[in-house]
N, C-alpha and C positions, 0 to 999 in steps of 0.2 A: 222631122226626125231624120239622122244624119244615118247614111247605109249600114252603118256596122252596129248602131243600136236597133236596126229594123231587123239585121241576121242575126243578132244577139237574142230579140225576141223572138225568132222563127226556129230559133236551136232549142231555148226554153220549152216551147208548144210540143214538137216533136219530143223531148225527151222528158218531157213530165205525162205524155199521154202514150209513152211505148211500156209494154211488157217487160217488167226487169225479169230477168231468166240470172237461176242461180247456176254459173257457168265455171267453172275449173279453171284457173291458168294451166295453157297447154290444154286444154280440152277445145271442142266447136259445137256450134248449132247448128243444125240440120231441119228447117223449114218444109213441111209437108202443106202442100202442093208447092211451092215453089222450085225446091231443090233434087224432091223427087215425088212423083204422084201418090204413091202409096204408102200409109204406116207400114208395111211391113218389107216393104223394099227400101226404107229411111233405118231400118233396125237393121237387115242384113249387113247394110254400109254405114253404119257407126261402127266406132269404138269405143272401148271400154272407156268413161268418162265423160261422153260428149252428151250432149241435150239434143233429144227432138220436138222440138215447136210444131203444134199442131192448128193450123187457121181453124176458124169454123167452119161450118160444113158439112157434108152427109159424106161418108167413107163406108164403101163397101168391101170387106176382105172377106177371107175364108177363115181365118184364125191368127192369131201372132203369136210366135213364139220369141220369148228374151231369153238369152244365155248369157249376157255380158253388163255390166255395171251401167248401166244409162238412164235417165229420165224424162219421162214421156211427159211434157205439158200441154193441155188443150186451151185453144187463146178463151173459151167461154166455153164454161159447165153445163150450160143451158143449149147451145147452138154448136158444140163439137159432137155431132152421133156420128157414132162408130156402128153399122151394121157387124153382125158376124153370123156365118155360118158352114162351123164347122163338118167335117164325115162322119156319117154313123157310125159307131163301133161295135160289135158282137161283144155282150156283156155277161160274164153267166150273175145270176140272182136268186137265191132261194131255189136251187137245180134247175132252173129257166135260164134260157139262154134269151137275151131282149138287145134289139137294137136301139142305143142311146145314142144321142150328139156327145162327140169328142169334147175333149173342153175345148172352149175357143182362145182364151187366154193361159197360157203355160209360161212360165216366170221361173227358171232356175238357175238364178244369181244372185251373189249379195249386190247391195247396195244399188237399188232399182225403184224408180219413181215414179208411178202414175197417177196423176192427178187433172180431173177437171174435163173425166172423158163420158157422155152419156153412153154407154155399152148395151144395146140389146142380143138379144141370146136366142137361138132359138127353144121352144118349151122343151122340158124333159118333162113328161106327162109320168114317169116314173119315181122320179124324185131321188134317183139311187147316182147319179153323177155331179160332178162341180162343172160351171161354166167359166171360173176360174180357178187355175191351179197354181200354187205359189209355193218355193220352197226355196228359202236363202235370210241370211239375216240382212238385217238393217232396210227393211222392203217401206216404204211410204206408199200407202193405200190411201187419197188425200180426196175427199169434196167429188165422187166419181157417182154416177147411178149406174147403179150393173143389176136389168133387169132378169125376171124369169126364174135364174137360175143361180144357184147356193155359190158361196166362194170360198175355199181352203186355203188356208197359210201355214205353215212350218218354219220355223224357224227362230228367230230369236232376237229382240231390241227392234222388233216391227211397232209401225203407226199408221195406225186404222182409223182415220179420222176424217166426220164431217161428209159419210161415203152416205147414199140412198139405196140397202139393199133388200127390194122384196123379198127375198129366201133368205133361208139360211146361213149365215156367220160361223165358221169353224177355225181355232185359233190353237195351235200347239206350239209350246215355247216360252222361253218365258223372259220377265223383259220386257213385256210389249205394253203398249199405249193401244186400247180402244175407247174411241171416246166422241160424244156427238152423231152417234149414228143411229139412222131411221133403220130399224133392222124390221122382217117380216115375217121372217119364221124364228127358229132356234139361234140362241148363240151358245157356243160350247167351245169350254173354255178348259183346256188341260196345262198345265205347268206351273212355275212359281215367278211371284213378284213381277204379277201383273196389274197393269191399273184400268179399271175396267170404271169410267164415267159418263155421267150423263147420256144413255142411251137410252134409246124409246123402242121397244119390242113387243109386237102389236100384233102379232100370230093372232087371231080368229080361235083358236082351239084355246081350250081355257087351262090346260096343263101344259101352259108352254113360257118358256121365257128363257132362265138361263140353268143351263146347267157347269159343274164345275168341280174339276177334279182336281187337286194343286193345294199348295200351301203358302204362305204371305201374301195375300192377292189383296189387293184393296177393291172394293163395290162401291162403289156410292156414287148419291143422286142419279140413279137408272129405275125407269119405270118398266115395270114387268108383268106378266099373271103371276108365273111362280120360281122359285130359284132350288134345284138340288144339288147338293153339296154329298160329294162321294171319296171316301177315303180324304178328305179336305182337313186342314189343320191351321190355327193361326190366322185367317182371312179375317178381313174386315167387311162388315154389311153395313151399312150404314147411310142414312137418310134416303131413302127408295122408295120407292111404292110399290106396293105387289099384295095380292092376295093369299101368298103358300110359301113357306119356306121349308126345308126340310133335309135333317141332316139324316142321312140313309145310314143305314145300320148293318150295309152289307161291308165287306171287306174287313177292315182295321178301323170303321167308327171315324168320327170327323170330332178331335179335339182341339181344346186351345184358342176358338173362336169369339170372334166380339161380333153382337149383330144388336146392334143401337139405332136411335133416333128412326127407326123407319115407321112409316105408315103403312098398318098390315090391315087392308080392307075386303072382306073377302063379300061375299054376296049367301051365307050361311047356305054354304055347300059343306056335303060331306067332307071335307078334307081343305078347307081353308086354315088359316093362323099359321102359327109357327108349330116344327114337331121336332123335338131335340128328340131321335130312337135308342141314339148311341152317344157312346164318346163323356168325355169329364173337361172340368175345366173349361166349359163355354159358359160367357157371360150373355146374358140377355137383359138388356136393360135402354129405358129409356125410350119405348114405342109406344106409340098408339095402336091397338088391337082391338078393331072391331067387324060387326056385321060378322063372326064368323060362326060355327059349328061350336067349335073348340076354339079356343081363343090360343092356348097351349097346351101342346100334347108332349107328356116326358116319359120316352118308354122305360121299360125295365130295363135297358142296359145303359141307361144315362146315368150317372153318376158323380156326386159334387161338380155340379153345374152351378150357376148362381143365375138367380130371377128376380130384379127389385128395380122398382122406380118407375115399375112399368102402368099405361093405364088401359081396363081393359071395359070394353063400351057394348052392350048390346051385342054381347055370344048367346046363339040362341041355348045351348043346350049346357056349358059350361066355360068358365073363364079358363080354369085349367084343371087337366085332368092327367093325374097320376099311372101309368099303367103298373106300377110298383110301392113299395114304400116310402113315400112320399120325403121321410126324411133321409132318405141316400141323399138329395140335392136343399139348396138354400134357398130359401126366398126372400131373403129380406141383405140388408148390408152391413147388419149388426144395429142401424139407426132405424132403418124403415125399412118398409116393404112394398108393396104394389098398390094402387087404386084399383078398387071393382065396383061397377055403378051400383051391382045390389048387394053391398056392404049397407046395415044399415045398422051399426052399434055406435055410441056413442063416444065421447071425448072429452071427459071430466075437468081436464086440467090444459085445453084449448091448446096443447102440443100439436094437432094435427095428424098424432096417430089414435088409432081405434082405443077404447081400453079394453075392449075383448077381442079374440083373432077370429079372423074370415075364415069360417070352415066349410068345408064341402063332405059332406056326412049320410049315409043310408042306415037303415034299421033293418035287418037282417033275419031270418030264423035260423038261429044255428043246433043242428040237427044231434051234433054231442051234448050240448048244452041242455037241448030243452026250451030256447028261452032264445027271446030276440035278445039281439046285441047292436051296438051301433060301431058301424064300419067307417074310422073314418078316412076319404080319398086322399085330404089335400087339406094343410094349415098354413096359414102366412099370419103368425104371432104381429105380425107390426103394421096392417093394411094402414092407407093413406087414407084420410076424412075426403080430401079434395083431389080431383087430377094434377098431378104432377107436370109443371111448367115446361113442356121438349123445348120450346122454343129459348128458356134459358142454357140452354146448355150448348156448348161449343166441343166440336173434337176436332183433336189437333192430329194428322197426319204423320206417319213417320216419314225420317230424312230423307229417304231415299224416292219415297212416292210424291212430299214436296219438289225436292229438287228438278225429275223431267218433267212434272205436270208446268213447271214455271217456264219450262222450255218452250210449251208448247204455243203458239200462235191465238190470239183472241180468237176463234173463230165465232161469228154470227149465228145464230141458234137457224137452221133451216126449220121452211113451213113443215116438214115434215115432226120434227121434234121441238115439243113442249120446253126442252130442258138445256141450259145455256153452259156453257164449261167456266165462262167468266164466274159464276156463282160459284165457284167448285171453291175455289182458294177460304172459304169462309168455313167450310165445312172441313172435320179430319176427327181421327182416329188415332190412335198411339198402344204400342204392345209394352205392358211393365211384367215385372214378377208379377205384381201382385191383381194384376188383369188389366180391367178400364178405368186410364184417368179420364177423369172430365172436370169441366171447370161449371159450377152453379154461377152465372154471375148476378141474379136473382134472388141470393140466400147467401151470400156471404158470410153473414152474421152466423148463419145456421152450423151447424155440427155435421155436415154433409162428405162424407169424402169426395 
């Protein structure tokens, strides 16, 4: 082999086995340990625009603070740890005064990139401080594990992806990409036209998962216990798993809402299924509901809501229960209405709907009368003979939550999380006048909207 085909091969090796670093024309790299021993004497001495490369390794600092536009990459996710440990700070709390750790991480810039750092914290036994603190738009939180302690974000057109966070998740802004992350406590989520995917949030406490305050936000494929939804309008819930969902009926009511295809499995606890308290105009349609108390709860101030196509399995105490008059809201889609396993009327002309409606009824003594009366809770005129097919039905996203979800990188499903983003593009949701489209592809033939 002639010298210049053996340097030919020796340039290939070297640059198919290096790190491509996404680097700015007119910006630099900045190589930690080589160029300077410390991440955070590598940050004092960048500028706005440059990358810091970080070897593997064990790094010991006291906190890093970013102010300036840069991107922190670690050469391995698994073998770059970052020790920290920040100053306690005098904190008041409930008219206590408690010494907490500072955050270790402080981030107040736009356009800042940290990815691929394992981050230990020291414990806050308190739970009342972030171990990181972030505020700026366009922030990439990418494939990081940030133990111990909670992490805040502010800001706007942030991506939170692919991160391993024991605590807490807190996300204000709106704009933003979370998605693929092993979260361990809460996530909480305030603003608009957010896209919140395939996360795994696995709190221990059994009222915990997401909560979420905002409007156009899209959910889907994220496994939870429970999801509350406050002052909320317009959101998409869709194909999840969770045990609770629940639109709060404090504030202004949560209207306008689609919450489809999920699996709502509760373990027939007092307060499992779905609970529409408030709000008009939310559609509920196309779940599986079971193992719960109440499969649905629609308080008194819910009103023209729609309820159909849904199937509801083994609620101990009732499939759904009306706190009002039952006809303020719909249940059925003009064609059909719900499956309940203990429907058990007939079907004369083998349509597939009941020919008498699923009631939910008591007998009463009523004390003007004299005379028992029957009270009745809950009618769905159209129930379904069989379960209704989820898995034919497709929902299509809107353009704007296709478009960056398509931007985003395959990322590989970590062991921590069941749930893959590549799945996601098959799954979607869509807002018309007239509510939820969905496509039957199963029933074509069928009279179905």
């Amino acid at each position: 082999m002639s010298k210049i085909k053996v340097l030919l091969l020796v340039l290939v090796l070297i640059f198919s086995s290096a790190v491509v670093l996404p680097v700015d024309a007119g910006s630099r790299t900045i190589v930690v340990p080589d160029d300077y021993l410390t991440i955070s004497s590598a940050i004092e001495n960048a500028s706005a625009g440059d990358t810091i490369f970080v070897r593997k390794g064990t790094y010991q600092e006291q906190s890093l603070e970013i102010n300036k536009s840069i991107s922190l990459f670690a050469e391995d996710s698994r073998q770059t740890i970052l020790n920290l440990n920040p100053p306690l700070v005098k904190t008041e709390y409930l008219r206590n005064w408690l010494w907490i750790p500072a955050s270790a991480i402080n981030i107040n810039a736009n356009d800042v990139t940290l990815q691929g750092f394992m981050i230990n914290l020291p414990d806050d036994r308190y739970g009342i401080g972030s171990g990181v603190y972030i505020i700026g738009d366009r922030i990439a939180l990418i494939d990081n594990t940030i133990a111990n302690r909670s992490v805040y974000l502010r800001g706007n057109m942030q991506n939170i992806t692919g991160n391993l966070l024991p605590s807490a998740l807190e996300v204000i802004g709106s704009h933003q990409i979370i998605a693929n992350n092993a979260i361990g406590g809460n996530l909480k989520i305030q603003g608009s036209f957010n896209q919140i995917f395939a996360n795994n949030i696995t709190n221990s406490y059994y009222f915990s998962g997401i909560h979420l305050n905002g409007s156009n936000n899209v959910i889907i494929k994220n496994f939870f216990s429970e999801i509350t939804m406050e002052d909320s309008n317009s959101n998409i819930i869709g194909d999840n798993v969770f045990a609770r969902l629940v639109l709060e009926n404090f504030g202004r009511g949560c209207s306008h809402n689609i919450i489809t295809k999920n699996s709502v499995a509760g373990n027939g606890g007092i307060n499992d299924g779905i609970q529409v308290l408030s709000g008009s105009n939310n559609t509920v349609s196309v779940n599986n509901i079971r193992d719960c108390e109440y499969g649905l709860r629609v308080g008194s101030e819910a009103t023209q809501n729609f309820v159909y196509l849904n199937n509801f399995f083994n609620n101990s105490e009732q499939h759904i229960f009306c706190y009002s008059n039952y006809t303020e809201n719909q249940f059925d889609n003009g064609i059909k209405g719900n499956y309940y396993d203990s429907y058990h009327g007939n079907d004369g002309n083998w349509d597939g709907i009941g020919d008498s409606p699923y009631t939910i009824q008591e007998i009463h003594w009523d004390e003007e009368l004299q005379r028992e009366v029957t009270v009745v809770y809950f009618q769905d005129n159209l129930p379904l003979m069989a379960p209704f097919d989820i898995d034919g039905v497709s929902i299509q996203l809107p353009d704007w939550a296709t478009a960056s979800l398509n931007s985003l990188p395959e990322t590989q499903t970590s062991e921590a999380s069941p749930l893959s983003l590549v799945t996601i593009t098959s799954a979607s949701a869509v807002f018309s006048a007239a509510g939820l489209l969905v496509y039957f592809k199963k029933y074509k033939k069928r009279a179905v909207p």
